[in-house]
C-alpha positions in Angstrom: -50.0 -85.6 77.6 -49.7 -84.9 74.0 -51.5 -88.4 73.1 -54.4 -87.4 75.2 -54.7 -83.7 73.9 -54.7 -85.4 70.0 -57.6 -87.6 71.7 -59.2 -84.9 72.5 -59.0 -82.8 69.5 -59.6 -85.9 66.9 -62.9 -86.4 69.4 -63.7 -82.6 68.8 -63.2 -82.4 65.2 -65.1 -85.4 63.9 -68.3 -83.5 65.8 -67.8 -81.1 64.0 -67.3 -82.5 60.6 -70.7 -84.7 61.4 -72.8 -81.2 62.1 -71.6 -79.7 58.6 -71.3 -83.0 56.6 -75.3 -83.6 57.4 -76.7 -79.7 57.0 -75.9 -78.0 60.1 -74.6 -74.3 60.2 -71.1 -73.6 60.2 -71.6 -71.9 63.4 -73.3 -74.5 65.2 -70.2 -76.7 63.8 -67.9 -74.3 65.5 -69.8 -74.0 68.7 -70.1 -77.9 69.3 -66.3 -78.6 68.4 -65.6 -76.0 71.3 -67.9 -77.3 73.7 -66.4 -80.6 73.6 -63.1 -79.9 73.1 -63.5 -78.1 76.9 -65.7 -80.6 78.0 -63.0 -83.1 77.8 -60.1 -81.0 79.4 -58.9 -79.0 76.1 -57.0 -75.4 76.9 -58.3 -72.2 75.3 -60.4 -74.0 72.1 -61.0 -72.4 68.9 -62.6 -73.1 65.8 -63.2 -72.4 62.6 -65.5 -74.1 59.7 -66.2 -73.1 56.3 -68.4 -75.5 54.2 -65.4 -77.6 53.2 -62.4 -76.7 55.7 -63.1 -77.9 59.3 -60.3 -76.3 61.8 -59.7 -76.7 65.5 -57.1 -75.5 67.7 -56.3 -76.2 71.5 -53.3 -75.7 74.1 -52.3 -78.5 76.9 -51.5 -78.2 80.0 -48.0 -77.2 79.2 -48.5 -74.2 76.6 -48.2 -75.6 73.7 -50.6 -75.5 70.5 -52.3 -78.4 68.5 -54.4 -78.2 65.8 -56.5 -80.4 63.6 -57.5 -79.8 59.8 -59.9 -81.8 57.8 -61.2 -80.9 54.0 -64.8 -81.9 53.6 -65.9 -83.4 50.5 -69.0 -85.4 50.6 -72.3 -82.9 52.1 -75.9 -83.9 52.7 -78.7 -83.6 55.0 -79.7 -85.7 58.0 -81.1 -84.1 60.3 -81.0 -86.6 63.1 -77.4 -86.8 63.2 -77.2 -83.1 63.9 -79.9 -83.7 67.0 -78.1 -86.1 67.9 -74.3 -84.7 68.3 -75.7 -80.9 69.8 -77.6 -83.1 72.3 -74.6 -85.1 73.1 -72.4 -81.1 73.3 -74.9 -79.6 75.8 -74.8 -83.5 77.8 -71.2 -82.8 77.9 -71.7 -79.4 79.5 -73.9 -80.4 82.2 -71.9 -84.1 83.2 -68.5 -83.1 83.2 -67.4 -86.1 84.8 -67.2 -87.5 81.5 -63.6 -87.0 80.7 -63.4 -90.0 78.1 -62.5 -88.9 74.4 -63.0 -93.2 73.6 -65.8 -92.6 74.9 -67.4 -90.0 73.4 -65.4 -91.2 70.5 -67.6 -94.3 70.6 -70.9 -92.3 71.1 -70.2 -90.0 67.9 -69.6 -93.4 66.0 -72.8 -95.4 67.3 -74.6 -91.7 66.0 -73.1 -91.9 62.5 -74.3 -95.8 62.2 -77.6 -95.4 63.3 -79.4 -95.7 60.2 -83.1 -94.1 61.1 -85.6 -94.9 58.1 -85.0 -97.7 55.4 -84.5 -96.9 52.1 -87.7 -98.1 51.2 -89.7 -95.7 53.3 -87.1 -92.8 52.1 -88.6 -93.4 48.7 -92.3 -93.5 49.8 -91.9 -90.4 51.7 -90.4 -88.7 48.1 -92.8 -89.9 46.5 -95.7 -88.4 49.1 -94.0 -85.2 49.0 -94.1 -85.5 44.9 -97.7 -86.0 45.4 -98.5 -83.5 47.9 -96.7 -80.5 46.3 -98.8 -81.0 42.8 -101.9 -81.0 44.5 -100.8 -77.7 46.4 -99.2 -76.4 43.4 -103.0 -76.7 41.6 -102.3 -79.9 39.7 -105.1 -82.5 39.2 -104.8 -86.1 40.5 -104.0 -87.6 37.5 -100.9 -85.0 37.8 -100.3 -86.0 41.6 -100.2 -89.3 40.7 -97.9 -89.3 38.1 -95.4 -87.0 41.1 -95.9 -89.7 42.9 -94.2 -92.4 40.6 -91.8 -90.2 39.3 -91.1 -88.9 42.7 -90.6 -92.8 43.9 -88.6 -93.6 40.6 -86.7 -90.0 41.2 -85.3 -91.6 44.7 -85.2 -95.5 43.6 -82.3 -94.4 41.0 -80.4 -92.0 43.2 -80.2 -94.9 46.1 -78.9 -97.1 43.3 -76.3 -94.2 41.7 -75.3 -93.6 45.5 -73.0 -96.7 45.8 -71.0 -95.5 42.8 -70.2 -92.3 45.2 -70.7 -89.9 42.3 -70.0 -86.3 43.1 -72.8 -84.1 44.3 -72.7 -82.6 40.4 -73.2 -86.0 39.0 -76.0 -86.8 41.2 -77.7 -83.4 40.2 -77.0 -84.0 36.6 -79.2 -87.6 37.1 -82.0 -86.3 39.3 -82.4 -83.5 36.5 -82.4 -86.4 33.9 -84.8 -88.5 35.5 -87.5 -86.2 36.1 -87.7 -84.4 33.1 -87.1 -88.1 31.0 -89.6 -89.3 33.2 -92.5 -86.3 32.8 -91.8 -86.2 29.3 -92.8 -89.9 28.7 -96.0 -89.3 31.0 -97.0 -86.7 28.6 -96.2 -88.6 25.8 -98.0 -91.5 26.9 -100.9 -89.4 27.0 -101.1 -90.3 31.5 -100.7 -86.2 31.7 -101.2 -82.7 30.0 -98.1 -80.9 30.6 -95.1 -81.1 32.3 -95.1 -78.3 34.4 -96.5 -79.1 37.5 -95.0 -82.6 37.4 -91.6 -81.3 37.5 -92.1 -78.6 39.6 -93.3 -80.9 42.4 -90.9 -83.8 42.1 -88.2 -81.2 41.3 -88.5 -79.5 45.1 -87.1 -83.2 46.3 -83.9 -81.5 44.5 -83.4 -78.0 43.6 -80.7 -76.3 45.7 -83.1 -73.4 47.6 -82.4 -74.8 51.2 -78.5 -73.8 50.3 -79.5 -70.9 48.8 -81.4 -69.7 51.9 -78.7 -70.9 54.3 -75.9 -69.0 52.1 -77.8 -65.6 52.0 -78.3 -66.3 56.2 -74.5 -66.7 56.1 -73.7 -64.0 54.3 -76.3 -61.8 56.4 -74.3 -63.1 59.9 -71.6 -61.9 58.2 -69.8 -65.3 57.6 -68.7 -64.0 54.3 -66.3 -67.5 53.4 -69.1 -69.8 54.2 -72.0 -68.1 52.6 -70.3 -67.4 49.6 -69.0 -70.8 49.0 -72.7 -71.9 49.9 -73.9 -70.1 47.3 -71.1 -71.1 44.5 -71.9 -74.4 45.6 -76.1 -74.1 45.3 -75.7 -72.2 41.8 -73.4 -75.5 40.6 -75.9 -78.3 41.7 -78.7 -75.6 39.6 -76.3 -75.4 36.5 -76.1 -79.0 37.2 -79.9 -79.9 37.0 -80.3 -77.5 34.5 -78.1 -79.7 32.3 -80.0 -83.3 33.2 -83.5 -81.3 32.4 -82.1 -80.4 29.2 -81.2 -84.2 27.8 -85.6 -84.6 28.9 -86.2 -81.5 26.9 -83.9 -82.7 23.9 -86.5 -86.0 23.6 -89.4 -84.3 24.8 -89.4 -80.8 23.9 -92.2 -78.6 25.8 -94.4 -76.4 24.1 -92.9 -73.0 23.6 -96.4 -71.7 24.2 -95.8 -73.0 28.2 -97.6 -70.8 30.9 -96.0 -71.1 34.2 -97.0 -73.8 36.7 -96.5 -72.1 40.0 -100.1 -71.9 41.1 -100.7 -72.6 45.0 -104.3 -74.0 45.7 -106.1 -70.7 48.0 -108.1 -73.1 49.8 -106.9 -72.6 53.3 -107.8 -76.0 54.7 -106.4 -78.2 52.2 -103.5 -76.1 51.9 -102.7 -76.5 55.4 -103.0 -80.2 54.9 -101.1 -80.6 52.2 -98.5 -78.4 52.8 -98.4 -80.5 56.2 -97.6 -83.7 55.1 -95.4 -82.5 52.1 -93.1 -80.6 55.2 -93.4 -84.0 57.1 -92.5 -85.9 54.0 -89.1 -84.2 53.8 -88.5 -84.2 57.5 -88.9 -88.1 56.6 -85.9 -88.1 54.0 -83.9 -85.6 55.3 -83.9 -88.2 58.7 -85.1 -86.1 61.3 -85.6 -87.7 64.7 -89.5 -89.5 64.7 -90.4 -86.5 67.7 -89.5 -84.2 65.7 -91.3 -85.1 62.7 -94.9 -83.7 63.7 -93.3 -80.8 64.6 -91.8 -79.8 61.3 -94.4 -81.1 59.1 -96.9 -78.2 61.9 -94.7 -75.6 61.1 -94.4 -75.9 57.1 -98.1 -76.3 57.6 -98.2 -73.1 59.5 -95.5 -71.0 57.7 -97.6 -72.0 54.1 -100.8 -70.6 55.6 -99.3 -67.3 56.7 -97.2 -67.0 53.2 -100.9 -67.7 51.5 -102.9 -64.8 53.6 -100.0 -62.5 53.3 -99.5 -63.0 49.7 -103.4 -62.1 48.6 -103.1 -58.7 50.2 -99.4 -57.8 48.6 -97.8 -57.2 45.3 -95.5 -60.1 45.2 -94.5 -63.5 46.4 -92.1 -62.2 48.6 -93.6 -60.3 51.1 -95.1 -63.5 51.5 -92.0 -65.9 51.4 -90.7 -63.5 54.5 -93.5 -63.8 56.6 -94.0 -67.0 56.1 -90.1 -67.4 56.9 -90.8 -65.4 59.9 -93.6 -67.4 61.6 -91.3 -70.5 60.9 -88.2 -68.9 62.4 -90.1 -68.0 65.1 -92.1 -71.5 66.0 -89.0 -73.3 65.8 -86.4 -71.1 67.6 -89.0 -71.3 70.6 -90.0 -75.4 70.2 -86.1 -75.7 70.2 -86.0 -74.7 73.7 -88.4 -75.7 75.0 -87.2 -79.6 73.7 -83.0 -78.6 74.1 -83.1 -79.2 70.0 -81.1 -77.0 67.1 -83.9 -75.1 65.3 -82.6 -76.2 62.2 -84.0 -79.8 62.4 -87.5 -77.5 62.6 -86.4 -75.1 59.7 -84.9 -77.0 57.2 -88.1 -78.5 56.5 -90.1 -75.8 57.5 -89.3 -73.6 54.9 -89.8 -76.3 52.1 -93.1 -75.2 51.2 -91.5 -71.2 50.8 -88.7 -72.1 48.5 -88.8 -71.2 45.1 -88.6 -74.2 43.5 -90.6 -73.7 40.7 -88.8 -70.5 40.5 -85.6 -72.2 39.6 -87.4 -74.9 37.7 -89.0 -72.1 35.2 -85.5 -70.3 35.4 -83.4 -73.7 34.1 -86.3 -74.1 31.3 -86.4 -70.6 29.8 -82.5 -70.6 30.0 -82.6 -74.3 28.0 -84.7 -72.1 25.4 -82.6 -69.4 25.1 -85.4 -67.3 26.2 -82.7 -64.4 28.3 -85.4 -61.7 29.1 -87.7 -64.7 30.5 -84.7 -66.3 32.3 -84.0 -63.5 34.0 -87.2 -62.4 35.0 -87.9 -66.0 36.9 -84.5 -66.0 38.1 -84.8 -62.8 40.0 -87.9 -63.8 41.2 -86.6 -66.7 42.6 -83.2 -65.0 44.0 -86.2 -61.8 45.6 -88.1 -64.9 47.3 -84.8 -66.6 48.9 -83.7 -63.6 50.1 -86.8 -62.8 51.9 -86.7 -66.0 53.5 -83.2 -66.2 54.6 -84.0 -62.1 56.0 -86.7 -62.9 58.1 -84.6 -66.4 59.4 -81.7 -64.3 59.8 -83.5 -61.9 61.5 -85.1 -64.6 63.9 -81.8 -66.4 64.6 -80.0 -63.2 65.7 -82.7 -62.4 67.9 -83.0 -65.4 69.7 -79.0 -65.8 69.8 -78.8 -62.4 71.4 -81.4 -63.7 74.3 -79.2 -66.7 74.8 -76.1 -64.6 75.2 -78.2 -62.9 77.5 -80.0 -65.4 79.3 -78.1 -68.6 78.6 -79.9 -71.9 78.1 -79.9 -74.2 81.4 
């Protein structure tokens, strides 16, 4: 009895661990270690996740407790593996014949090998998403092209620092290093003008405003331990590429007469394109399932255009970050049922586009200066859009999670 119930629970728990290790919520963590933990015969589950405890407790048939910790110490995002084990969750609810753990067991295993895109078309897709977000960000194609190299040579060097299994710090640190190293020989070899718009578009491959985002929606939903270690965590890998940009800025020091690069191209049309394939790009290296691809890249598109018309009739970026949040939210939360998918494989790189990453990159270079009052004044901007963004999501998710309560999914 008790072998089976460990089965069960060790089945349970490394679903779990998968959803949060690879970007899920910790919600959605907690939700699919319960469903399955029932689905395979488990008494009276509960959970509880924060971004690096995973818990789960369960009774047998007898009375008696059992519980399962695991510490999480490695995070990143693939998106596919969290399809992938909420699809096999609800599958569970609706078959409950299937009373295996081995078997489920084997299933969570075959979804953690499954290696989607090769590392080769990883860095091609960096580097298109380096390319796109200069041209959207106003930069000329002489700029584009050289986010396009860097952007490739960006995710050559992090594949190769991977296999020493560096911590998430020490990766940051590198990235940092890389791009500014790299844009500061591009404008030294006389290929650009600036660095600005360079950095600030291979730079949004890196800088922490997903986790920023999902640790204000946290906080919001009241999930007070997750959000603010989220947060801790997103302000470290920032400290962290603030520190690689500064060994670039050592060598290549930019002008102190700098004027800020965040400039999005009003064209509608080619904003909409480019914003399109920059939001499919990182669907592309964050893994998401090939179905879904289209569908994220339509929705960055979409959210981009709606943060672009808002933003030329208000006073600030982020009445336009929350809109264009909102329309977002809103496209994926109802594409998710309709295809029995998380809307976070949608939203994650949905709201690429909205997050400040130029923000934070103008933030880390003023604070490299020692320029305080400038610092802060891009900081806050930055921290004003991220908040808009995780509002509006926030106020999407609840909604549709109160209809679900209400009207639960088939």
């Amino acid at each position: 009895m008790y072998t089976r119930v460990d089965e069960v629970l060790d089945t349970a728990l490394e679903s779990g661990l998968m959803i949060l290790k690879n970007g899920g919520e910790t919600y959605r963590s907690e939700e699919a270690m319960i469903s399955i933990a029932t689905s395979l015969g488990a008494q009276r589950p509960s959970a509880f996740v924060t971004p690096t405890v995973v818990m789960l407790t369960c009774f047998d048939t007898a009375g008696h407790s059992h519980t399962r910790i695991q510490r999480v110490t490695e995070r990143t995002i693939n998106l596919g593996i969290v399809a992938r084990v909420n699809a096999l969750a609800r599958r569970l609810k609706t078959r409950p014949h299937v009373r295996s753990p081995a078997l489920v067991a084997s299933i969570l295993d075959r979804i953690q090998r499954a290696r989607l895109y090769t590392p080769a078309k990883v860095v091609f897709a960096t580097a298109l998403s380096g390319f796109c977000f200069s041209l959207l960000f106003r930069g000329t194609l002489r700029e584009a092209a050289a986010s396009f190299v860097i952007g490739a040579v960006l995710r050559t060097v992090l594949f190769l620092v991977s296999r020493l299994k560096p911590s998430s710090f020490v990766s940051a640190v590198t990235g940092g290093a890389v791009i500014s190293l790299c844009s500061g020989l591009a404008v030294w070899g006389g290929c650009i003008q600036s660095t600005g718009n360079v950095s600030i578009a291979v730079l949004m491959a890196l800088v922490p405003g997903v986790a920023i985002v999902n640790a204000i929606r946290d906080i919001i939903a009241g999930d007070l331990v997750a959000g603010s270690a989220r947060l801790l965590d997103a302000f470290v890998t920032a400290a962290a590429l603030s520190i690689g940009a500064a060994f670039g800025l050592v060598l290549f020091p930019v002008e102190k007469a700098y004027t800020s690069a965040i400039l999005a191209r009003p064209e509608l049309v080619p904003a909409f394109i480019l914003a399109f394939f920059a939001s499919g790009a990182f669907a592309y290296f964050y893994y998401s399932l090939r179905r879904d691809l289209f569908w994220s890249a339509l929705f960055g598109a979409f959210g981009w255009i709606v943060y672009l018309i808002v933003s030329s009739f208000s006073v600030g970026p982020a009445a336009g970050s929350f809109a264009g949040a909102l329309a977002v939210g809103l496209c994926s939360e109802l594409v998710s049922r309709i295809f029995g998918k998380p809307a976070t494989v949608y939203i994650v790189p949905g709201i690429i586009p909205l997050v400040p990453g130029g923000g934070m990159y103008e933030t880390m270079l003023y604070s490299v200066w020692g320029n305080r009052a400038a610092a802060s004044a891009a900081g806050f901007s930055t921290l004003s859009a991220a908040f808009a963004i995780a509002v509006a999501l926030a106020l999407v998710s609840s909604f549709f999670r109160l209809l679900d309560r209400r009207l639960p999914r088939q």
